[in-house]
Backbone bond lengths (Angstrom), bond angles and torsions (degrees), N, CA, C in turn:
res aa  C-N    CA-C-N  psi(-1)  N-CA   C-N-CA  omega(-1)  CA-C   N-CA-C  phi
1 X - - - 1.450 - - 1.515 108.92 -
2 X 1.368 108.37 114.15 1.330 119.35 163.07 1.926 132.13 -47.34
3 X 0.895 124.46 124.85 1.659 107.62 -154.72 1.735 103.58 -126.56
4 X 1.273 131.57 88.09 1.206 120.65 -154.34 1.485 100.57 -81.84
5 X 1.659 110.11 146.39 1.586 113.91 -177.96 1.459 111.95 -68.66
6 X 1.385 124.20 -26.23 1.314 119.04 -176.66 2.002 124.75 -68.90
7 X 1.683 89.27 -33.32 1.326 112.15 176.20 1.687 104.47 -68.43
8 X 1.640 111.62 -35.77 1.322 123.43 -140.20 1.717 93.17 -81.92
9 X 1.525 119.37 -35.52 1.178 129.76 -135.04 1.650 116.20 -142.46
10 X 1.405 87.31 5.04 1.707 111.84 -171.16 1.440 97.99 -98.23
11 X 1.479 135.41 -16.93 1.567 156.39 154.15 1.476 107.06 -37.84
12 X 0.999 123.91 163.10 1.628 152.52 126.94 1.240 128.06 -90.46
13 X 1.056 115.72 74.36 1.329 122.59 178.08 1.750 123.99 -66.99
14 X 1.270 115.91 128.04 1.603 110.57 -178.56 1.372 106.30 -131.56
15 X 1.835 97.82 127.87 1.783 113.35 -170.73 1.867 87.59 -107.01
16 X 1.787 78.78 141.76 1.796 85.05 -179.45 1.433 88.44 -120.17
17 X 1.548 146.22 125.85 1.356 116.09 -172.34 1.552 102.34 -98.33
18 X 1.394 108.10 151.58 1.276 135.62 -154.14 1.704 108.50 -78.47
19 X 1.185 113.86 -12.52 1.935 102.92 164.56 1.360 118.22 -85.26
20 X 1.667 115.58 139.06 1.332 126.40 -170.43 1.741 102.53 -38.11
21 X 1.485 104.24 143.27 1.628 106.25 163.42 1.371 101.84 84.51
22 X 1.280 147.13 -62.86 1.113 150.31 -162.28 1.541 120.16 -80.39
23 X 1.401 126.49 106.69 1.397 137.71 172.50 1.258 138.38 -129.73
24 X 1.533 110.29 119.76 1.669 98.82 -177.29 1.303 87.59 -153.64
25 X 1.671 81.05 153.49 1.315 128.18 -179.49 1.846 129.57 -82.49
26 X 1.167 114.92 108.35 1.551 104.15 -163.18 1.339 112.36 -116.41
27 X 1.680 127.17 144.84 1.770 92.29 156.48 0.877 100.40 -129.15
28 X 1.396 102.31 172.10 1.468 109.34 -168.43 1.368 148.27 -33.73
29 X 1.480 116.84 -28.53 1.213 133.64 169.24 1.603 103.95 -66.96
30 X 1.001 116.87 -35.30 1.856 109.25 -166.26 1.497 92.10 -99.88
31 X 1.298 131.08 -3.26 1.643 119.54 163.40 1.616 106.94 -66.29
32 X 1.685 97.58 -72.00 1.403 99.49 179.97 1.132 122.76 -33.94
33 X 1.810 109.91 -55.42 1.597 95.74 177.77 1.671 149.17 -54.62
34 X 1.790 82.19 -26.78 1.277 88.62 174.50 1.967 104.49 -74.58
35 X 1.043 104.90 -31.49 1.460 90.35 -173.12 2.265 116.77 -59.26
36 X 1.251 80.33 -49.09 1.863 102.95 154.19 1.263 114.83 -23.16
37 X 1.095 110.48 -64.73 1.749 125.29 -175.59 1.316 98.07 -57.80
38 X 1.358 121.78 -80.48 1.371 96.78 -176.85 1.595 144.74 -98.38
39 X 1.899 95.29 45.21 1.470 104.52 168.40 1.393 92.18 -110.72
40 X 1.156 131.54 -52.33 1.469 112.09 138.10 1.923 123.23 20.04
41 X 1.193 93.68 -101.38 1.553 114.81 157.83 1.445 131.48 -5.25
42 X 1.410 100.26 -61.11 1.125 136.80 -159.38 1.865 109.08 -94.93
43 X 0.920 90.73 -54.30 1.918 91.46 166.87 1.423 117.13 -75.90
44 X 1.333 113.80 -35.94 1.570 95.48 163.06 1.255 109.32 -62.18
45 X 1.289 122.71 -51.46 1.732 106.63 -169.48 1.207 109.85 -54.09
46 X 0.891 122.52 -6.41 1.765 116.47 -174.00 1.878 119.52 -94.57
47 X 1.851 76.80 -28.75 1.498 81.52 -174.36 1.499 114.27 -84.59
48 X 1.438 106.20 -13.18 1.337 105.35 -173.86 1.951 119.01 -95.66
49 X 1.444 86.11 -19.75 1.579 98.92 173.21 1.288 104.11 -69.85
50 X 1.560 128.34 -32.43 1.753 124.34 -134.10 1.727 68.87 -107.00
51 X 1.587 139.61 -35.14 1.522 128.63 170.40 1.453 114.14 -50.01
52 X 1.684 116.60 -40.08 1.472 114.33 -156.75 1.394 102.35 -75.65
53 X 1.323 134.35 -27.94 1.505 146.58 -113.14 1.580 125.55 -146.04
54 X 1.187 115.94 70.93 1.849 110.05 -150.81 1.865 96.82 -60.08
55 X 1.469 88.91 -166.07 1.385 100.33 -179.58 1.730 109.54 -82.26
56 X 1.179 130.86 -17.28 1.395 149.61 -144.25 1.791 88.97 -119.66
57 X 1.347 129.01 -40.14 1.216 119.18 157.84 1.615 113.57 -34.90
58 X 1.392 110.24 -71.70 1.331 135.94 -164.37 1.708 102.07 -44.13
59 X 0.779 93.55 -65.15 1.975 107.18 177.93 1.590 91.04 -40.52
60 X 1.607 122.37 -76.52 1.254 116.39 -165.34 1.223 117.61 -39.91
61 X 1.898 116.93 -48.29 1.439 110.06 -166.84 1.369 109.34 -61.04
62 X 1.826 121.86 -19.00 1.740 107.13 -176.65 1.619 79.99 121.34
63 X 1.229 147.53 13.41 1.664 134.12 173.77 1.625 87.09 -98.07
64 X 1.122 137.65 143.04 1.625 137.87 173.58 1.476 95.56 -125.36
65 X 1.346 119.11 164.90 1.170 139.16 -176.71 1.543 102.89 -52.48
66 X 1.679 117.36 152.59 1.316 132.99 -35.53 1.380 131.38 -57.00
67 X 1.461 117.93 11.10 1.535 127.35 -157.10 1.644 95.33 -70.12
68 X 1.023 143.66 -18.98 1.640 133.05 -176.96 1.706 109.83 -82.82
69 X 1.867 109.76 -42.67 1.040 112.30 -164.02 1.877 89.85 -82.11
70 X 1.235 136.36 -15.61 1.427 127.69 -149.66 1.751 79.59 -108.18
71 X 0.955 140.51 -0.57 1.555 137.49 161.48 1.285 113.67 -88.44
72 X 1.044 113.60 -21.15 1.802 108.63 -179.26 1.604 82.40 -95.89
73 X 0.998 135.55 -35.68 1.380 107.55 -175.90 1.849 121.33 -80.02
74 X 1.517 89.48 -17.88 1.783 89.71 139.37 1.654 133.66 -47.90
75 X 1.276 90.39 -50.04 1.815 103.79 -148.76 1.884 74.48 -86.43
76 X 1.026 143.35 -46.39 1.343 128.53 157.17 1.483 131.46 -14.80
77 X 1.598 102.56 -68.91 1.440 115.87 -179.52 1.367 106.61 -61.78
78 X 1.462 130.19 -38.18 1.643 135.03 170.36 1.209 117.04 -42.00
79 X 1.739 106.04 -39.08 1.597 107.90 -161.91 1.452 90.95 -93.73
80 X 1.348 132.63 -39.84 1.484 122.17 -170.73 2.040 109.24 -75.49
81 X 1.556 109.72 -7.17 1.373 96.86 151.58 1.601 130.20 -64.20
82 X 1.660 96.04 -49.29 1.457 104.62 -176.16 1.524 99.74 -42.40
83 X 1.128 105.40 -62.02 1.495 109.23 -158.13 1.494 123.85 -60.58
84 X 1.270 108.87 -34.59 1.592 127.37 147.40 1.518 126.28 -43.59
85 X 1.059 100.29 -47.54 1.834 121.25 -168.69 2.416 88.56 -76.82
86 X 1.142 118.98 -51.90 1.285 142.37 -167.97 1.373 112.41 -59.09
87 X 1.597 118.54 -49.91 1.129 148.09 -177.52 1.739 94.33 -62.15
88 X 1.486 118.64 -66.76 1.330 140.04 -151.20 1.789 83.80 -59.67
89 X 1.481 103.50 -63.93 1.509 97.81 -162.12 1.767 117.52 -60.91
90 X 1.469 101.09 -26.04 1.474 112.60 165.29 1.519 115.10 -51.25
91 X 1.326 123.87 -57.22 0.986 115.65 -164.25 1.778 113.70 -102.67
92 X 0.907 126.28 24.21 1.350 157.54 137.57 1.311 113.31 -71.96
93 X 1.177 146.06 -35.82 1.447 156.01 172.87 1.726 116.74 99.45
94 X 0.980 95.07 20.67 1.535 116.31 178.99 1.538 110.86 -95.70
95 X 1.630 98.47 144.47 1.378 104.11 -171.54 1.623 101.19 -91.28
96 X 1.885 122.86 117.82 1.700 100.51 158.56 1.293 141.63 -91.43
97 X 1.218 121.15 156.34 1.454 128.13 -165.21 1.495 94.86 -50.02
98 X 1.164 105.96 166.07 1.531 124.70 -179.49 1.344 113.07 -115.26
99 X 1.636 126.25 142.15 0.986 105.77 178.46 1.530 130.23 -65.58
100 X 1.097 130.93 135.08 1.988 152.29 176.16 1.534 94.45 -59.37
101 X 1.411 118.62 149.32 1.331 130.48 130.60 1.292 124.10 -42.45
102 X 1.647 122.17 133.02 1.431 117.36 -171.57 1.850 116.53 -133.03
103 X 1.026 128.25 129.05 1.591 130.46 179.20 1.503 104.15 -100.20
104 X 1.378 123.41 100.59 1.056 122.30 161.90 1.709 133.27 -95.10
105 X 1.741 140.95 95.38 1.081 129.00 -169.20 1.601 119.10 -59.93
106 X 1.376 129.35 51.74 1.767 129.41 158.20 1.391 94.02 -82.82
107 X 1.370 110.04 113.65 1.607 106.63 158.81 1.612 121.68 -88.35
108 X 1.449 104.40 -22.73 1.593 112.77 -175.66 1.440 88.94 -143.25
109 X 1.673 109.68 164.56 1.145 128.00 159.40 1.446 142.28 -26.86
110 X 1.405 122.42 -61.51 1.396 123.06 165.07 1.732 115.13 -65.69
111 X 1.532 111.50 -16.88 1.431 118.82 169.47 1.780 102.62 -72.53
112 X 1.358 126.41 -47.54 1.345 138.66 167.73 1.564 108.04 -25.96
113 X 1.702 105.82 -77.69 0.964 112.87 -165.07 1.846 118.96 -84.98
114 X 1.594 101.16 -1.58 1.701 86.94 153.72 1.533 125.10 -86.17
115 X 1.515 108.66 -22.81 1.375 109.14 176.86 1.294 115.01 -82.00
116 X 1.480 133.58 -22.69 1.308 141.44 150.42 1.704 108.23 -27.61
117 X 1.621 110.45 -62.23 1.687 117.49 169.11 1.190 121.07 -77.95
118 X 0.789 118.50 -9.95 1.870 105.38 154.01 1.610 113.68 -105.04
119 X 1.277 143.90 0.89 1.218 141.76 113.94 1.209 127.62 -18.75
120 X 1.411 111.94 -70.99 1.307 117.02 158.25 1.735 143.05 -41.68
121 X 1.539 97.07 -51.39 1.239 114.13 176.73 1.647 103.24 -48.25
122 X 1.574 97.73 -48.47 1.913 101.69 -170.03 0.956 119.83 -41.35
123 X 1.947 101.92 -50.88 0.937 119.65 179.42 2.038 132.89 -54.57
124 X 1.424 94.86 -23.03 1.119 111.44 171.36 1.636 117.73 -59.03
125 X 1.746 100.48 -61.01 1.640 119.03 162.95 1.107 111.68 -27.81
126 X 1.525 101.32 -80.36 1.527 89.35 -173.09 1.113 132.01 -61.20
127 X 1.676 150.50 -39.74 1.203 112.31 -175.04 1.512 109.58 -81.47
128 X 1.015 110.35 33.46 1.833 110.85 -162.66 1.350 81.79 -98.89
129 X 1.355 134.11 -44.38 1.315 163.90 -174.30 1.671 113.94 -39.49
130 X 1.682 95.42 -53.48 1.452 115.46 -168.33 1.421 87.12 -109.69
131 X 1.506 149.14 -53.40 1.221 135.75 -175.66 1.973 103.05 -39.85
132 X 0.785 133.68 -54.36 1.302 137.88 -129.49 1.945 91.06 -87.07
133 X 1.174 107.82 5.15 1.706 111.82 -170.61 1.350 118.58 -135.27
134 X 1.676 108.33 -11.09 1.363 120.61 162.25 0.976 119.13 -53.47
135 X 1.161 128.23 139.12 2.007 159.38 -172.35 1.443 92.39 -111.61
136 X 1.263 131.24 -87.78 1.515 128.49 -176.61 1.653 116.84 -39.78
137 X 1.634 106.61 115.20 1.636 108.12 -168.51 1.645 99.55 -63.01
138 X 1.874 110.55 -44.91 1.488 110.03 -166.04 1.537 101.13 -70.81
139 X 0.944 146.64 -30.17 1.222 143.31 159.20 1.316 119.04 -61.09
140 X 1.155 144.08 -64.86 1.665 132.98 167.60 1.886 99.66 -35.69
141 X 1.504 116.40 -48.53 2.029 101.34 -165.56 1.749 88.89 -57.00
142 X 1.312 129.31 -73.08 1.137 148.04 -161.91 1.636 95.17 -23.74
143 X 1.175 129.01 -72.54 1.708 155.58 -149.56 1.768 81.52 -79.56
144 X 1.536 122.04 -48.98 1.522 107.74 -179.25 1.686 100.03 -79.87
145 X 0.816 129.91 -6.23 1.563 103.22 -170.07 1.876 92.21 -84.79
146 X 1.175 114.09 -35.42 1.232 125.99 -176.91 1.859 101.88 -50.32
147 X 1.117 111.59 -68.25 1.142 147.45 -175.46 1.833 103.64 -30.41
148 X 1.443 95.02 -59.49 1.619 94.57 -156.66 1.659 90.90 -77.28
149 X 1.550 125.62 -32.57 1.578 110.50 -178.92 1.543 100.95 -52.45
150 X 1.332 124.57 -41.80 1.770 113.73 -144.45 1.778 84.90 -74.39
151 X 1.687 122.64 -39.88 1.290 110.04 160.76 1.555 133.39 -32.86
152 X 1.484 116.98 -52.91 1.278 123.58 161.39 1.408 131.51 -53.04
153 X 0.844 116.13 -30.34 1.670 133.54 175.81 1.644 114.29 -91.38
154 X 1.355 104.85 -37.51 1.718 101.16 143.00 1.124 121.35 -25.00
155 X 1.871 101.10 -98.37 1.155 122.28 162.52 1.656 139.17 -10.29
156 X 0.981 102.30 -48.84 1.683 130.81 173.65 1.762 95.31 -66.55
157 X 0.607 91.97 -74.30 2.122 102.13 -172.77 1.378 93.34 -47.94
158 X 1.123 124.42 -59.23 1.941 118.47 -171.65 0.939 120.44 -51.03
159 X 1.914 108.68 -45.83 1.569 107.99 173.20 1.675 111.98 -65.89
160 X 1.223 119.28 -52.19 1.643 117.23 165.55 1.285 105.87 -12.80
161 X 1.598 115.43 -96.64 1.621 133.37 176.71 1.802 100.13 -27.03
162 X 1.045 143.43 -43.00 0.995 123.63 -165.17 1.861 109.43 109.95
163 X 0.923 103.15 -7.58 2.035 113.27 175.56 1.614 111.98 -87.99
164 X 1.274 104.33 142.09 1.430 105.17 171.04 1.511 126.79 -66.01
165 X 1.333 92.96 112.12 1.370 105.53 -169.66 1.569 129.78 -51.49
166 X 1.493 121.62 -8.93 1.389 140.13 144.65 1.434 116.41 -130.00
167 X 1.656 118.58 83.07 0.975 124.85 132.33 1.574 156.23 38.62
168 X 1.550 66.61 -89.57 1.939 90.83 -164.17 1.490 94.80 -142.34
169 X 1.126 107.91 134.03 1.847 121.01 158.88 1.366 117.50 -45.05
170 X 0.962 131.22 -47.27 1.757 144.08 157.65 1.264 130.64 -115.93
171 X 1.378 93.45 118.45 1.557 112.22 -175.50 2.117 117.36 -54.40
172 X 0.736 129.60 164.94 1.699 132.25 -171.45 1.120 111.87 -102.23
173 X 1.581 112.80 99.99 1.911 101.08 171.80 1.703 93.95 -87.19
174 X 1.670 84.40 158.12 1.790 106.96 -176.89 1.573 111.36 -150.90
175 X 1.563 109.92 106.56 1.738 139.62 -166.35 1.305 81.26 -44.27
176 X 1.443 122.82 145.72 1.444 137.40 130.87 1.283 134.79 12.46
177 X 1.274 98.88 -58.38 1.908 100.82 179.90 1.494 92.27 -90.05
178 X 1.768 150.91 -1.93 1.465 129.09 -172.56 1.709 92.08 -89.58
179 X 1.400 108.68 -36.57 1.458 99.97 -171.28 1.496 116.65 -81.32
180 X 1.451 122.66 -27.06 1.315 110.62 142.62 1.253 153.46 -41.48
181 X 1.500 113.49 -22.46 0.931 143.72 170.43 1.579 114.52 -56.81
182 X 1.644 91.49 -75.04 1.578 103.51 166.31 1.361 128.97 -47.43
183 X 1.507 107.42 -33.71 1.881 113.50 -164.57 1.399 96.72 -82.84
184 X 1.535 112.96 -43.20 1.783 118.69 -164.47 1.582 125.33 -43.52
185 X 1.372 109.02 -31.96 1.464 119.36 164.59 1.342 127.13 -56.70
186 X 1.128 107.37 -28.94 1.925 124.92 -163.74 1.841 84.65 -97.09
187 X 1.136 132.60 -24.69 1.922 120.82 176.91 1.076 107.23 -85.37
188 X 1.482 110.71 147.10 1.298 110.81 -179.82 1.751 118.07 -104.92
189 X 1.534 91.52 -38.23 1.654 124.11 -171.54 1.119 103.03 -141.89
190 X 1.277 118.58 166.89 2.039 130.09 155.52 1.571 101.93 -128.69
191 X 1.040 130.81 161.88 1.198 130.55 147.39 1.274 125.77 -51.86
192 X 1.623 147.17 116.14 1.301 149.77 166.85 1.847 95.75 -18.51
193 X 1.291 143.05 -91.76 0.728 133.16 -171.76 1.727 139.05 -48.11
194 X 1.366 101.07 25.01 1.902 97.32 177.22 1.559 77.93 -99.06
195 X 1.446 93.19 154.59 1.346 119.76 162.99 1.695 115.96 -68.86
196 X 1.340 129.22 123.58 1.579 152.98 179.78 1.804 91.41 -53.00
197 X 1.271 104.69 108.67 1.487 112.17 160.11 1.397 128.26 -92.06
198 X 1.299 100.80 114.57 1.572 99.53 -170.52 1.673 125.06 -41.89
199 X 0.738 134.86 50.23 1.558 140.78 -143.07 1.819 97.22 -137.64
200 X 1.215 120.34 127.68 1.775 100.39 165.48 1.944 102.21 -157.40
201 X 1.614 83.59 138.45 1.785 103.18 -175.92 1.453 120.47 -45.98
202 X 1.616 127.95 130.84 1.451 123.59 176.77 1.991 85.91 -80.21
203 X 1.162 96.46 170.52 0.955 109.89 169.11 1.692 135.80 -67.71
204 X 1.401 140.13 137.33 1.942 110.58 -132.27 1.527 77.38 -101.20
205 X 1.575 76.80 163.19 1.789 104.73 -172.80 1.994 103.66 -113.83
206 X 1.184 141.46 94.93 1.013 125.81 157.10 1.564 144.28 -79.57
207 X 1.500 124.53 114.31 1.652 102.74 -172.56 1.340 103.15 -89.09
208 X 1.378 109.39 161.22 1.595 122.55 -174.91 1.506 102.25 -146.31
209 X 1.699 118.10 114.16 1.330 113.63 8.58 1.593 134.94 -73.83
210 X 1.036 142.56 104.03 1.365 137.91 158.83 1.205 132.13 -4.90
211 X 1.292 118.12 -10.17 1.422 131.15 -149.82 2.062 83.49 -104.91
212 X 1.675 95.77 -162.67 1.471 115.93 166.95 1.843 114.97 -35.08
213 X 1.020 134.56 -176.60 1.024 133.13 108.35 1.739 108.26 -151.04
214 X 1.494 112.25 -143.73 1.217 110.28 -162.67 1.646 107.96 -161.00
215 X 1.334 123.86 160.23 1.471 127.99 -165.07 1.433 91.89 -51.29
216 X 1.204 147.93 163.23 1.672 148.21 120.95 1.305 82.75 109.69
217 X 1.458 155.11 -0.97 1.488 119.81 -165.21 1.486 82.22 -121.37
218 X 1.261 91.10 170.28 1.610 124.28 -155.27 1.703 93.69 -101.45
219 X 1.861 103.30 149.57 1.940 98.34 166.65 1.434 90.95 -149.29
220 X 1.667 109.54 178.81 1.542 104.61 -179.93 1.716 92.59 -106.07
221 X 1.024 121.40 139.86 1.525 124.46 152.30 1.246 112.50 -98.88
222 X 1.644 108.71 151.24 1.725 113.95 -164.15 1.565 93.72 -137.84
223 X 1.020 143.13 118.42 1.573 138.07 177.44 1.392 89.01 -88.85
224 X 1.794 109.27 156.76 1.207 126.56 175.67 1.248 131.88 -82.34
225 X 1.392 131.79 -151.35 1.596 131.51 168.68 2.038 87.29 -67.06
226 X 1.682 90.19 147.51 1.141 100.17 171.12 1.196 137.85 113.11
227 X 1.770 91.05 -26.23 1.794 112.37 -169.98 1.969 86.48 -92.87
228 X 1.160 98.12 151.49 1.243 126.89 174.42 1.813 111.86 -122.17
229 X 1.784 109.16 87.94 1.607 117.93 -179.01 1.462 102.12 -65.32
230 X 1.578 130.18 -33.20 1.610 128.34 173.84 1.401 98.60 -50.52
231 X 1.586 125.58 -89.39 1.912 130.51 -148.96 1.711 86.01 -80.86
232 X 1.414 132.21 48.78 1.528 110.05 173.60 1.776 78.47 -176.02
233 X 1.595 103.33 55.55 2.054 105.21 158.10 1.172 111.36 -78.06
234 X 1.315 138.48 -27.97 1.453 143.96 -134.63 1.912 105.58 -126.77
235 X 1.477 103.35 48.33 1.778 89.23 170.05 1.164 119.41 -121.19
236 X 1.009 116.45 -170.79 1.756 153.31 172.56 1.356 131.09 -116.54
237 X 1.012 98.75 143.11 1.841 95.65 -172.88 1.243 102.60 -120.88
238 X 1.331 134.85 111.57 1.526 139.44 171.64 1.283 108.64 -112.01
239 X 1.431 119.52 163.95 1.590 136.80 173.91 1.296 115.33 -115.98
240 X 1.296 118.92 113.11 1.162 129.39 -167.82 1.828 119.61 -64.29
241 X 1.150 106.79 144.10 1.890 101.88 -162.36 1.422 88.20 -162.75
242 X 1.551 103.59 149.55 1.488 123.09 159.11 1.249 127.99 -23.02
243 X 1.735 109.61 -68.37 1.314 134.74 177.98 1.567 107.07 -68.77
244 X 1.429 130.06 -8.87 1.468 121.96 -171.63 1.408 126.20 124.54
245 X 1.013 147.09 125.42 1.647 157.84 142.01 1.827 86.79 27.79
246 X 1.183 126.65 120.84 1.301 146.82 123.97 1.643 108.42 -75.50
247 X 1.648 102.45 112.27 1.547 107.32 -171.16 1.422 95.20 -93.12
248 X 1.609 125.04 144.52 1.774 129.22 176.43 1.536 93.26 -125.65
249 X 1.860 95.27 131.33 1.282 100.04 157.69 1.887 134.01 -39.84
250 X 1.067 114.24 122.16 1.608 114.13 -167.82 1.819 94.98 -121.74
251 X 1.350 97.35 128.72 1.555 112.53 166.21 1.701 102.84 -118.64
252 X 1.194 103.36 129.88 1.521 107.38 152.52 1.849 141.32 -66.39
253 X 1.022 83.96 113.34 2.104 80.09 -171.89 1.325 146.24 -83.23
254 X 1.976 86.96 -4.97 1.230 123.44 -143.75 1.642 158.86 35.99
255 X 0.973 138.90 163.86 1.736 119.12 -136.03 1.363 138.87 60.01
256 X 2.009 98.67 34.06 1.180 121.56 172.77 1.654 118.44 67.91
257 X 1.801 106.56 17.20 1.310 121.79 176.07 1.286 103.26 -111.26
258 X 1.522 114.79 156.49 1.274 135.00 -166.00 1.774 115.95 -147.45
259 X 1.433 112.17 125.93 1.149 127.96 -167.26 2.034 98.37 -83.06
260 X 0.863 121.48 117.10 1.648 116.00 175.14 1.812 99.35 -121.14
261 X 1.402 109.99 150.45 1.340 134.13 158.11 1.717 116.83 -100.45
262 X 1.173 86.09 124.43 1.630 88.36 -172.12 1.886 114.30 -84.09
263 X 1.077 106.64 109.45 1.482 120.73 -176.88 1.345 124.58 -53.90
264 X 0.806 112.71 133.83 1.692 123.41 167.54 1.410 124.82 -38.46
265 X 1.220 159.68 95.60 0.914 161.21 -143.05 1.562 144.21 95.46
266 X 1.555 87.64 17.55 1.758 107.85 -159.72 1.959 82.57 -132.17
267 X 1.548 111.17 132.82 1.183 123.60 -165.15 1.270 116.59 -157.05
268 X 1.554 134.34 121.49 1.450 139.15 -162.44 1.588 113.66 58.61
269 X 1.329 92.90 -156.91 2.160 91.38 -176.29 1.375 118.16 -59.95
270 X 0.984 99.36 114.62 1.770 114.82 -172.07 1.724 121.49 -135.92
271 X 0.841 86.31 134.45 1.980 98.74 -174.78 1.864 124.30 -95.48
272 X 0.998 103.94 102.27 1.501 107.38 176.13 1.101 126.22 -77.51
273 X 1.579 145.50 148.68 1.490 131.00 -174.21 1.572 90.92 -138.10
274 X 1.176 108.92 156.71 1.787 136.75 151.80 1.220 87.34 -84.30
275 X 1.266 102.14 123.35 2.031 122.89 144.48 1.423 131.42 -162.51
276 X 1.185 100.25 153.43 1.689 104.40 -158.13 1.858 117.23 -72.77
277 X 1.269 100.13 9.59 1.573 111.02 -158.43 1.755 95.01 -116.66
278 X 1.443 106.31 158.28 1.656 110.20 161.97 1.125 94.41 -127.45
279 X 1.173 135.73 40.96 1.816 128.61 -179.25 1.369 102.17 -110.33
280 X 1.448 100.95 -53.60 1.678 123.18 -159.76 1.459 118.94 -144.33
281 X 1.151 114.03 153.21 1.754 112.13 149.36 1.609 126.06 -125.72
282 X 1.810 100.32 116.48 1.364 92.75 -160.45 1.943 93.03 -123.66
283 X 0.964 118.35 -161.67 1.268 119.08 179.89 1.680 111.45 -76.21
284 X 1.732 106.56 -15.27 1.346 110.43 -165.55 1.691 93.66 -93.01
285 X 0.677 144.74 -56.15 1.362 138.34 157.09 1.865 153.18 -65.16
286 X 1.929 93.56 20.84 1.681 78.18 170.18 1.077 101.37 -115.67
287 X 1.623 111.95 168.35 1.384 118.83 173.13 1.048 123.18 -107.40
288 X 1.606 120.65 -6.15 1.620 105.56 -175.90 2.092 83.65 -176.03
289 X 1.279 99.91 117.13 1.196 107.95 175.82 1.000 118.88 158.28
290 X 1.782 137.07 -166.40 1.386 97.95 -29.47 1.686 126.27 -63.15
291 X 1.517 118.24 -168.67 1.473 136.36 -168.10 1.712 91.57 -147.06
292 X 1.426 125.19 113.07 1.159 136.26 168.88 1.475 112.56 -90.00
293 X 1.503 99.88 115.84 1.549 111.01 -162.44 1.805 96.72 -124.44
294 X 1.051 135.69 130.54 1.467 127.62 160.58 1.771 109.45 -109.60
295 X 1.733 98.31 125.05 1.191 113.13 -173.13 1.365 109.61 -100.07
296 X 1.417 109.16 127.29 1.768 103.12 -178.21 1.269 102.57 -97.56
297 X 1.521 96.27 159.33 1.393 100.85 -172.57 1.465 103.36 -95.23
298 X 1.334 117.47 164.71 1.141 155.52 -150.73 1.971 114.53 -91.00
């Protein structure tokens, strides 16, 4: 089905997001953009890795043919979002964001291509995030057609790494401010002139080790500048899921660090939050998150 941008984007679209308590109001111009921002994101990283990194690298690290040429046809599909996503807001009469300055930590190749898959994964979240609250039918296909590639390109990267390339039975939507959260570290600057997206970072959550882990084992979480361990004694650490808050045992260690056990039922790229609630996790209650953890299975 053919989906014309004028029909597509000539709308007002309004996202109510779908966890208890939490509601906002968007239009269309500040959807796209936010989506912009981080395809944005996402094609620079590609373009600048696929500069650092010949094809003869790739072979060495252990990626063998077609994995070099089937990444540029990643870093392809990235750039023909921007331009898609750019076009839409153009011809809507909306101004789009421009691409930001970006700091990405891949120091080598197999570092490249894990952050490449959890890039992706985010990318999955989020529009899974905003799909799941869309009212406009031509707008939800548009946002899914988008949607199921960044799934594929997931997918693709997991099997690379050696991880099962589906996981989990249900994929992870993540509200506006969780995926900001995650992306905000990797910007450096914007240009004065993009338009201010209502969107703003909890404070970051890191687990250590960083690496794998697994159902039953234990990690330290460290919240970043910002978190307040005095007005925030009383939390919980859950993992965010389709079906609802997976709650993890949390011990305090002190120095605003926290010992968590990773729960049963939480599987592949998965996001943990600090929040002050055991009911829910909504934007009104976290304090420091998400923390992108991938849990192998067992």
């Amino acid at each position: 089905m053919k989906v014309s941008r004028c029909v597509l984007f000539g709308v007002a679209v309004t996202i109510v997001h779908s966890r208890p308590g939490v509601k906002r109001a968007l239009n269309d111009a500040t959807i796209l953009n936010y989506a912009l921002t981080l395809e944005h994101l996402e094609a620079t990283f590609y373009q600048q890795g696929l500069q650092n990194y010949t094809h003869e690298d790739f072979l060495n690290a252990g990626f063998p043919d077609p994995f070099y040429s089937n990444l540029g046809k990643v870093a392809s599909d990235e750039q023909n979002h921007v331009e898609f996503l750019t076009s839409a807001l153009t011809a809507a009469g909306a101004m789009p964001v421009a691409q930001c300055t970006y700091s990405f930590p891949a120091t080598d190749i197999r570092g490249f291509v894990s952050l490449a898959n959890v890039l992706e994964g985010v990318g999955v979240s989020a529009y899974l995030g905003a799909a799941a609250s869309i009212a406009n039918k031509t707008y939800l296909t548009a946002a899914g057609s988008i949607l199921t590639v960044e799934a594929r390109h997931n997918a693709y990267l997991r099997a690379a790494l050696g991880q099962v390339p589906f996981a989990q039975p249900f994929d992870t939507p993540l509200d506006f401010n969780e995926v900001y959260t995650v992306a905000s570290p990797f910007i450096t600057s914007c240009p004065s002139t993009n338009s201010q997206l209502p969107v703003k970072a909890f404070p970051s959550l890191t687990m250590v080790p960083s690496g794998n882990v697994m159902n039953g084992s234990t990690a330290t979480l460290v919240p970043g500048p910002g978190f307040n361990s005095t007005s925030n004694s009383n939390l919980s650490a859950a993992f965010v899921t389709i079906t609802g808050p997976v709650w993890a045992p949390l011990k305090p260690i002190g120095n605003g660090q926290f010992i968590v056990t990773i729960p049963a039922g939480v599987e592949g790229q998965s996001y943990i939050v600090l929040t002050n609630s055991m009911s829910d996790v909504s934007d009104d209650n976290i304090v420091a998150g998400p923390a992108i953890v991938e849990v192998e299975l067992m």
